[in-house]
N, CA, C and O of each residue as an XYZ file, in Angstrom:
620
protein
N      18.703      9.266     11.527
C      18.609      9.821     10.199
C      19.807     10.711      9.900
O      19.656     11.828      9.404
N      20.840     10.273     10.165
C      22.191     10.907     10.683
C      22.687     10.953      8.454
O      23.193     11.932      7.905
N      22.428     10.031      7.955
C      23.176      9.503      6.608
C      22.269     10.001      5.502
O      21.047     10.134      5.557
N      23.417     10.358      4.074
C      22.319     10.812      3.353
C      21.869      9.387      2.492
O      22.744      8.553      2.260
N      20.585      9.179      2.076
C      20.572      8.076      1.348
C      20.086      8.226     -0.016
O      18.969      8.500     -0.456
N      21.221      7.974     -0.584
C      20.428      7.766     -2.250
C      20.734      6.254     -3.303
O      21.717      5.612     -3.672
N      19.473      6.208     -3.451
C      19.075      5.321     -4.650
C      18.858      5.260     -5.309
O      17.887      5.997     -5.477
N      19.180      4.606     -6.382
C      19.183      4.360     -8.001
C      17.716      3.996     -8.357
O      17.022      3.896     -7.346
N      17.153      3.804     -9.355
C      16.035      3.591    -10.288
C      15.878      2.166     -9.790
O      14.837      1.781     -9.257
N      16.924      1.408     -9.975
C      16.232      0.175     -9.508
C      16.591     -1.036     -7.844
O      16.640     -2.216     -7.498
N      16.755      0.426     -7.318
C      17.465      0.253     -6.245
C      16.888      0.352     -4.838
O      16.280      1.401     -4.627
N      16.930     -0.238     -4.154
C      16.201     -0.284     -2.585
C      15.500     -1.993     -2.331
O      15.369     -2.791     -3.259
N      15.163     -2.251     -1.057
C      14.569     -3.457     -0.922
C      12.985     -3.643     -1.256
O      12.028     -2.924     -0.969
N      13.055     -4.795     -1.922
C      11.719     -5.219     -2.638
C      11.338     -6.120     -1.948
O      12.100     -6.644     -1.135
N      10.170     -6.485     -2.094
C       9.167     -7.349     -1.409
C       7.706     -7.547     -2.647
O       7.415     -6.515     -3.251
N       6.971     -8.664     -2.930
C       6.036     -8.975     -3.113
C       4.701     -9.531     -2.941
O       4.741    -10.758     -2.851
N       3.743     -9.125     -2.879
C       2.200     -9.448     -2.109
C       0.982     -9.564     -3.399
O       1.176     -9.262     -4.576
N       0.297     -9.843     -3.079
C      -0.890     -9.917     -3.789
C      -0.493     -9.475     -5.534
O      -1.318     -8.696     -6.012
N       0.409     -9.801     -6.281
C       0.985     -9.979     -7.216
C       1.711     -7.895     -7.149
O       2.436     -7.379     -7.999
N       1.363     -7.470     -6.349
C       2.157     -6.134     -6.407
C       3.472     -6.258     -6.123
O       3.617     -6.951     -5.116
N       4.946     -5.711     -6.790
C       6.393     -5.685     -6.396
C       5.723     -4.217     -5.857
O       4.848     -3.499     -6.341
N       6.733     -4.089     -4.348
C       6.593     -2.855     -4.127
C       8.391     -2.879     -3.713
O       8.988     -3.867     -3.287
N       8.967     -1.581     -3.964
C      10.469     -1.345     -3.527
C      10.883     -0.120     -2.824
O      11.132      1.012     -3.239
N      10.889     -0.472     -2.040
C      10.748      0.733     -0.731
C      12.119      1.543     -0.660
O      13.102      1.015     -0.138
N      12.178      2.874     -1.206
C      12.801      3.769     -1.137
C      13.572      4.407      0.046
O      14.765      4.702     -0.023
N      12.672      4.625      1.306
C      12.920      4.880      2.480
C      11.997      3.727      3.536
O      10.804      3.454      3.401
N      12.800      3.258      4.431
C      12.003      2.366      5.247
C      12.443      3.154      7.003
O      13.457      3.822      7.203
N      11.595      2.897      7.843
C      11.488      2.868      9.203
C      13.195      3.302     10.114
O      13.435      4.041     11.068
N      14.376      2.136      8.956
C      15.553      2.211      9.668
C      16.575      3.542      8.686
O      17.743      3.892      8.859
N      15.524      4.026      7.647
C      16.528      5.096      7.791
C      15.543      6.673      7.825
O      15.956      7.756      7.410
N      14.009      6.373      8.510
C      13.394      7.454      8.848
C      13.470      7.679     10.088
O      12.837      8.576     10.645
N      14.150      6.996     10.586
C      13.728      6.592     12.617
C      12.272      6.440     12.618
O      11.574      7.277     13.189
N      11.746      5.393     11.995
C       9.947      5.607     11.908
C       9.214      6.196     11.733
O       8.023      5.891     11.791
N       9.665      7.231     11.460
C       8.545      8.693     11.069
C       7.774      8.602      9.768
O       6.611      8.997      9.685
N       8.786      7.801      8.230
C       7.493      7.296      7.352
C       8.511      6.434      6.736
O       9.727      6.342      6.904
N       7.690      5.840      5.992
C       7.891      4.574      4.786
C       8.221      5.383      3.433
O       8.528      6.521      3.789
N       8.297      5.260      1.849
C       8.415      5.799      0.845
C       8.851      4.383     -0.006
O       9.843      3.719      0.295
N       7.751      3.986     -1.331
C       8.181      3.042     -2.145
C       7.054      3.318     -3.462
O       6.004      3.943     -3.610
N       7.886      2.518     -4.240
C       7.289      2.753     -5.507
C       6.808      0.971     -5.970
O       7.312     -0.152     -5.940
N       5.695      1.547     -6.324
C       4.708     -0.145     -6.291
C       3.826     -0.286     -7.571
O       2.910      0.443     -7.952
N       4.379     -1.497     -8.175
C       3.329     -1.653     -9.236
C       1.827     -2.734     -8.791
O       1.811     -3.383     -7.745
N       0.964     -2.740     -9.537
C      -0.104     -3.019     -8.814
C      -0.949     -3.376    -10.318
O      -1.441     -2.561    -11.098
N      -0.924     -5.063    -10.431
C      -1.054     -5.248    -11.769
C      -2.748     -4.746    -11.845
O      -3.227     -4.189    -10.857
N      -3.627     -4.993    -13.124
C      -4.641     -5.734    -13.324
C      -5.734     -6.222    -12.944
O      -5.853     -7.411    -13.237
N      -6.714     -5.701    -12.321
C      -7.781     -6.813    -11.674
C      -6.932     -7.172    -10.240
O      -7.476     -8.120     -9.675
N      -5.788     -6.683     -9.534
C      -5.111     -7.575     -8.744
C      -6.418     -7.640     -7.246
O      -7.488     -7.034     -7.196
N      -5.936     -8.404     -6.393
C      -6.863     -8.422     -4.972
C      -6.223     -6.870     -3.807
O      -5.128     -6.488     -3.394
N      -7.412     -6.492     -3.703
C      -6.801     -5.074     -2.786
C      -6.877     -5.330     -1.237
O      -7.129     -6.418     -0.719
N      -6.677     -4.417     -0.729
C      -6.014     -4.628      0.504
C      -7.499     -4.500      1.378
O      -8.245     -3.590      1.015
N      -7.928     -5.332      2.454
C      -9.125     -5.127      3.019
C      -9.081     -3.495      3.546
O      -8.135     -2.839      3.980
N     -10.545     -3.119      3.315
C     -10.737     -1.387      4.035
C      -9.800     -1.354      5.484
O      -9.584     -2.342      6.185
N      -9.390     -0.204      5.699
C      -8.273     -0.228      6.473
C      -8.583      1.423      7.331
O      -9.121      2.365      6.749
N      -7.999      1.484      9.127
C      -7.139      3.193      8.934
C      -6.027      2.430      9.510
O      -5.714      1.258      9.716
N      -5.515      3.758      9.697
C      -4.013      3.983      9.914
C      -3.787      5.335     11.188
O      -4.457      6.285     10.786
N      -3.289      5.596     12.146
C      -3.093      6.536     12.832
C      -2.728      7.888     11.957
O      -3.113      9.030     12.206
N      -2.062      7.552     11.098
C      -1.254      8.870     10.428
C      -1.865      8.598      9.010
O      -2.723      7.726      8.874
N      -1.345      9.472      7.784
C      -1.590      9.808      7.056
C      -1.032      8.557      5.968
O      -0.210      7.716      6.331
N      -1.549      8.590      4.767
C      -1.292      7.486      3.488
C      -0.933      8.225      2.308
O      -1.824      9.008      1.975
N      -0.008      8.231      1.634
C      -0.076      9.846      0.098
C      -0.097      8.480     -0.732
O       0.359      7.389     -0.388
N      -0.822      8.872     -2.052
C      -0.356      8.209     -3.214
C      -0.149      9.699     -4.360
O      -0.598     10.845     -4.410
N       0.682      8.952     -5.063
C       1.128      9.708     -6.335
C       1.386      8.581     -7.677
O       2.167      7.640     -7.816
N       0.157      9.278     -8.705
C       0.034      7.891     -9.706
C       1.330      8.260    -10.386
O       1.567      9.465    -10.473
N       2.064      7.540    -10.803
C       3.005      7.639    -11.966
C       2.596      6.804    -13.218
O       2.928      7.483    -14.190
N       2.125      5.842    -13.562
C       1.184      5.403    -14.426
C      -0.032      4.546    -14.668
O      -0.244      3.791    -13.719
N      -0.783      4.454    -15.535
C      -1.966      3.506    -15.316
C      -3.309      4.669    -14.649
O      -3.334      5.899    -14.696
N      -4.474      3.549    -13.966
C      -4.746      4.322    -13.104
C      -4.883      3.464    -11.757
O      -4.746      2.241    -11.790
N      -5.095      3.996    -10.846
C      -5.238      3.591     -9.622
C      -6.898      4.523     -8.718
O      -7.216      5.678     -8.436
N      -7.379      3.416     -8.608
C      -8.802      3.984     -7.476
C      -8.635      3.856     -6.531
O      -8.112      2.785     -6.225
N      -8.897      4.654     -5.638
C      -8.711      5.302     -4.268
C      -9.869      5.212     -3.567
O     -10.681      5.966     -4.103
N     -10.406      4.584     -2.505
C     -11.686      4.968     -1.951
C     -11.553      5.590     -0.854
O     -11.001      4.722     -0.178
N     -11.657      6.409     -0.243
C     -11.677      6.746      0.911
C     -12.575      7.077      1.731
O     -12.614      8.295      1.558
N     -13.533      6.774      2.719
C     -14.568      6.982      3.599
C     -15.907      6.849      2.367
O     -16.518      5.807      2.131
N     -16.115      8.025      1.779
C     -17.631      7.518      1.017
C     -17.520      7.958     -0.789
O     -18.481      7.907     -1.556
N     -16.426      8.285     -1.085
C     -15.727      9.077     -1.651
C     -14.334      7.691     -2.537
O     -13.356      7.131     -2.042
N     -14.937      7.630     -3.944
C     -14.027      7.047     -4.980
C     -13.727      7.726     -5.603
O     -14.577      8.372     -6.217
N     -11.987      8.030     -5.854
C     -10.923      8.928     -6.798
C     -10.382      7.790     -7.979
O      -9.772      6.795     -7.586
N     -10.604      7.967     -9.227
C     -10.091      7.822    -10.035
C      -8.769      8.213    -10.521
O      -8.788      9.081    -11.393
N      -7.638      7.777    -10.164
C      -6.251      8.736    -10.016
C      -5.436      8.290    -11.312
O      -5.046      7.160    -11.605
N      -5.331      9.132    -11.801
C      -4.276      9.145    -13.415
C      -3.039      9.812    -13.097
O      -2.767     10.639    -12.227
N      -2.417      9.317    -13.912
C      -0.721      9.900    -14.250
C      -0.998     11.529    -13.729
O      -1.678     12.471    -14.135
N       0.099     11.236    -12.397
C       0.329     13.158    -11.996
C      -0.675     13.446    -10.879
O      -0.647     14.516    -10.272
N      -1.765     12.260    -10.552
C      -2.488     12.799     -9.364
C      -2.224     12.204     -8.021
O      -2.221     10.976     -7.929
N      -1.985     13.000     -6.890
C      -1.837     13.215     -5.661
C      -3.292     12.990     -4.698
O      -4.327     13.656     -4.662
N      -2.937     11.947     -4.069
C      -3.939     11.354     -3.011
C      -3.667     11.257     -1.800
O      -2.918     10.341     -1.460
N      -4.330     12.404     -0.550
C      -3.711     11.957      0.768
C      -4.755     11.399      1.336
O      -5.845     11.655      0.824
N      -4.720     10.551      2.459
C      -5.457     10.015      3.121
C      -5.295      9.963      4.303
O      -4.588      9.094      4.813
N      -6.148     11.231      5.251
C      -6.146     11.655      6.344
C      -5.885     10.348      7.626
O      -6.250      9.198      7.383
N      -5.341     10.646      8.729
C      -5.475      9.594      9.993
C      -6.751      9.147     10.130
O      -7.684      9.917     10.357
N      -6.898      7.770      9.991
C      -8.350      7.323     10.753
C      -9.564      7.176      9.724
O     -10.561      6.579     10.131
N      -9.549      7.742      8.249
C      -9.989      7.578      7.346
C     -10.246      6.339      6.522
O      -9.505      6.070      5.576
N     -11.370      5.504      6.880
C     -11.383      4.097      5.886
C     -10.764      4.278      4.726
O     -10.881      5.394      4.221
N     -10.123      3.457      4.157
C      -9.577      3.453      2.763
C      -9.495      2.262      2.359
O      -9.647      1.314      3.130
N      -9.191      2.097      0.830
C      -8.803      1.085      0.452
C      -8.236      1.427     -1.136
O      -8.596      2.482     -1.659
N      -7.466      0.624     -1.765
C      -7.225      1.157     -3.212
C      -7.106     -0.011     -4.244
O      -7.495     -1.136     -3.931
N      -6.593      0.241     -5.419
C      -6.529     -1.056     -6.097
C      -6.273     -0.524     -7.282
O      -6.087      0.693     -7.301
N      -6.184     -1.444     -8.827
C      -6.136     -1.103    -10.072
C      -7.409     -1.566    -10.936
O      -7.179     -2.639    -11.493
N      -8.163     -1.263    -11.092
C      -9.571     -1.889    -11.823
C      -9.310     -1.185    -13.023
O     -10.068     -0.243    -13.254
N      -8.448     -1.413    -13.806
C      -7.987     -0.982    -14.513
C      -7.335     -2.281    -15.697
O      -7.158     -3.356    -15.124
N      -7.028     -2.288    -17.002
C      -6.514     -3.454    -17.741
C      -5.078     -3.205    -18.048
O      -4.459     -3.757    -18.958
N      -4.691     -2.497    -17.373
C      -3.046     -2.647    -17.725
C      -2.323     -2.189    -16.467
O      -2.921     -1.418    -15.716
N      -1.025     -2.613    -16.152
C      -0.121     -2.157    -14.939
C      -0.622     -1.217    -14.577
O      -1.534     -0.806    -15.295
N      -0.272     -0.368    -13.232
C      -0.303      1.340    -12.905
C       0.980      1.063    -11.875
O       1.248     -0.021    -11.358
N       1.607      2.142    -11.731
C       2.671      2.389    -11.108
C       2.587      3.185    -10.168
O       1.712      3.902    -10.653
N       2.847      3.723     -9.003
C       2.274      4.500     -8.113
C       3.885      4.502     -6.841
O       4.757      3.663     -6.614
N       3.620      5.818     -6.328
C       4.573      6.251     -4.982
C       3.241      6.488     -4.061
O       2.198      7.141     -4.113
N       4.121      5.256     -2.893
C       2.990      5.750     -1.558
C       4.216      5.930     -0.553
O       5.253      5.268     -0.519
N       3.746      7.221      0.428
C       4.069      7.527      1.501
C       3.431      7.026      2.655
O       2.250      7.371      2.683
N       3.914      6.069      3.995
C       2.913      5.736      5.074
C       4.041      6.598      6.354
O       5.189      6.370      6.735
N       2.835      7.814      6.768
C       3.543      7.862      8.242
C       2.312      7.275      9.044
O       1.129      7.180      8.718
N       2.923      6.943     10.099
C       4.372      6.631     10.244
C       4.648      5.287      9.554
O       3.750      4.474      9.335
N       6.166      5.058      9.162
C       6.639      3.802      8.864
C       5.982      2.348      8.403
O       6.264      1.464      9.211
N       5.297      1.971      7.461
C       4.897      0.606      7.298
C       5.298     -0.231      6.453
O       4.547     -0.782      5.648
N       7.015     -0.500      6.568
C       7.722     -1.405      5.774
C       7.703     -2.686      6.607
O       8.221     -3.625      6.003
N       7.299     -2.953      7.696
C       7.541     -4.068      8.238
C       6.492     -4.983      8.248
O       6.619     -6.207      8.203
N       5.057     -4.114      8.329
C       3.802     -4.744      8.056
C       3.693     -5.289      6.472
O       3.059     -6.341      6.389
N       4.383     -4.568      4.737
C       4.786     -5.187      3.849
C       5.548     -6.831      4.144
O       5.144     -7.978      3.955
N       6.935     -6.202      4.741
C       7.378     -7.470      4.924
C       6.633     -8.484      5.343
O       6.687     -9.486      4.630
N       5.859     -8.538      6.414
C       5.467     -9.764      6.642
C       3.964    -10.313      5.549
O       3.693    -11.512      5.473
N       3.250     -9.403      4.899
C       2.369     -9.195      4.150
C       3.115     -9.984      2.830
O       2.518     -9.978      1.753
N       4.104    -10.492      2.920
C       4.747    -10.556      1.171
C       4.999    -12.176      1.921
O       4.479    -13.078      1.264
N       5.597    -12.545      2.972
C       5.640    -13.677      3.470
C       4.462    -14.582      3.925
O       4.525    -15.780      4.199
N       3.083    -13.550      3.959
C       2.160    -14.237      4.054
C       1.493    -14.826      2.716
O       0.849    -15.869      2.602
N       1.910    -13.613      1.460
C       1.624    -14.650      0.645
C       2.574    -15.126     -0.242
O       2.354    -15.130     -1.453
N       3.892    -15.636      0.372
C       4.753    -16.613     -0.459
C       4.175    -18.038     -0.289
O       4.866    -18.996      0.059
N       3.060    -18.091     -0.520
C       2.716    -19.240     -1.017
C       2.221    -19.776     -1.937
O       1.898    -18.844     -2.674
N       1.894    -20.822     -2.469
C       1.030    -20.924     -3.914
C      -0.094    -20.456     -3.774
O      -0.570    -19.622     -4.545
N      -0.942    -21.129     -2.324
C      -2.021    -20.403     -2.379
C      -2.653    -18.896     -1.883
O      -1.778    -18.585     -1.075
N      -3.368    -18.068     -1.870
C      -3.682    -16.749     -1.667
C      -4.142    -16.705     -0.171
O      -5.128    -17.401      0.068
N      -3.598    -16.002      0.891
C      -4.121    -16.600      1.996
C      -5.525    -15.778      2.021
O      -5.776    -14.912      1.184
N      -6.430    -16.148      3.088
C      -7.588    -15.567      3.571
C      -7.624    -14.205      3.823
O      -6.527    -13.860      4.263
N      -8.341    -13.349      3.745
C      -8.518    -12.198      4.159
C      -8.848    -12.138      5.675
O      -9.147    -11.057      6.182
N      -8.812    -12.994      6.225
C      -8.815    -12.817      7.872
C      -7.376    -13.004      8.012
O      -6.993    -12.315      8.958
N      -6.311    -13.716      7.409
C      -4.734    -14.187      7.770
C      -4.646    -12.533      7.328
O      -3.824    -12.028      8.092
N      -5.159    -11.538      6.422
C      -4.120    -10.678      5.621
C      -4.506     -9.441      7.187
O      -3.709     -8.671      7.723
N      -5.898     -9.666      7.518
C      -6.013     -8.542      8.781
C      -5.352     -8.763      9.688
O      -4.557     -7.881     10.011
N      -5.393     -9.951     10.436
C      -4.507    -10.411     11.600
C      -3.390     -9.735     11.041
O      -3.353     -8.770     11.804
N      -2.283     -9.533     10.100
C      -1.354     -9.109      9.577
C      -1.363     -7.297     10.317
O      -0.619     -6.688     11.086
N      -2.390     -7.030      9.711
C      -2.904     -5.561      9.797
C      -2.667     -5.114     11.496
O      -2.043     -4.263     12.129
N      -3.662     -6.365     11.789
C      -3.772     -5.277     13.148
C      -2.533     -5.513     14.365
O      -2.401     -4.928     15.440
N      -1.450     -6.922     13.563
C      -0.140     -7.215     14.205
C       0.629     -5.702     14.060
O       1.421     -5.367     14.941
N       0.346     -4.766     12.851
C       1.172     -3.914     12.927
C       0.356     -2.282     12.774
O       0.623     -1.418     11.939
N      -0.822     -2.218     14.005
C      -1.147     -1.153     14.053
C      -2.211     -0.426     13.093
O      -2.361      0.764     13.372
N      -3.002     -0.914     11.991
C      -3.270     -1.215     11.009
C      -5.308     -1.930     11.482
O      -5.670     -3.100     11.610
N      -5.707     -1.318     11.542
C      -7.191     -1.275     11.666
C      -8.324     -1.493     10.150
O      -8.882     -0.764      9.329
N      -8.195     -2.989     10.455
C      -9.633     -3.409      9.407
C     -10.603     -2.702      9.732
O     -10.818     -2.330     10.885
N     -11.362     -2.411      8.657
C     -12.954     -2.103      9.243
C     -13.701     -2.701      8.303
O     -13.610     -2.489      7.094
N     -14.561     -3.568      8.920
C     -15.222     -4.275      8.264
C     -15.907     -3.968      7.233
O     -16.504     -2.928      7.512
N     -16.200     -4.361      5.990
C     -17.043     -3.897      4.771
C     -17.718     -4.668      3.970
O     -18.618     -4.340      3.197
N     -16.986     -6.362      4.290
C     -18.122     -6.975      4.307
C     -17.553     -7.885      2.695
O     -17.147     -7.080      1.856
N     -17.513     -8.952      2.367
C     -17.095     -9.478      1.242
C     -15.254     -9.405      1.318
O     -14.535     -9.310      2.313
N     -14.862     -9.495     -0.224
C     -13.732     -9.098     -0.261
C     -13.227     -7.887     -0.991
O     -12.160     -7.642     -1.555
N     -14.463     -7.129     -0.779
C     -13.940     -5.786     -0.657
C     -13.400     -4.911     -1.759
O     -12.268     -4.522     -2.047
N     -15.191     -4.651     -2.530
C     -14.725     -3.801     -3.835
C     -14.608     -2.718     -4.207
O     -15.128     -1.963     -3.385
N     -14.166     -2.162     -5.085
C     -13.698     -0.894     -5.150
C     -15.134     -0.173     -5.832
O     -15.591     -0.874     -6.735
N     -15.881      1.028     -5.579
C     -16.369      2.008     -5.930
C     -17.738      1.750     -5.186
O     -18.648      2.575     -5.264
């Protein structure tokens, strides 16, 4: 983490998944792994990520739209300007149930630009893969499903 890095508005590497662009601000190779940082839109009705933990911590920060947050037993309704952390080890899951874009900054320590990457290659395909292909994904990179049963709705 020797370099300073700055990026422009529409600047850093992008990747796409479950119709979300996410464009990662800071990744793994210029945190030495300590965290991730990207800004992700997250259309519509889109498909969310199966309930999940993580060793370390998850931040969201809405920048527009809204975005729902579940965490352990506990659904946040998050609007423009609200701050969401999500403790180590804490089920979560999030999404937009919402009818228009939301825009959002998430922080993952440590580092989870690589589990994106391969998450955006799993679904460059026409079709949507399985939610067992998207965990195998998960737990390739540290990343703990917990079962909940369906595909996994929000509230």
């Amino acid at each position: 983490m020797s370099d300073l890095v700055v990026l422009g508005p529409d600047e850093g590497e992008t990747v796409t998944a479950r119709g979300s662009v996410m464009t990662f601000k800071a990744t793994a190779g210029t945190t030495g792994g300590h965290f991730s940082f990207m800004e992700r839109t997250l259309p519509p009705g889109g498909r969310i990520p199966p309930p999940h933990t993580h060793d370390g911590e998850e931040v969201f920060y809405v920048l527009q739209g809204r975005v729902a947050v579940q965490a352990g037993d506990r659904t946040v309704q998050a609007g423009p300007g609200t701050f969401v952390l999500v403790p180590p080890q804490v089920p979560h899951t999030f999404g937009n149930d919402d009818h228009v874009e939301a825009r959002v900054l998430i922080l993952h320590h440590p580092a989870a630009d690589a589990y994106f990457r391969d998450l955006a290659a799993l679904w460059a395909v026409p079709v949507p893969p399985s939610l067992d292909a998207e965990r195998a994904v998960m737990r390739r990179h540290g990343i703990t499903p917990v079962p909940k049963g369906g595909q996994g709705r929000l509230g």
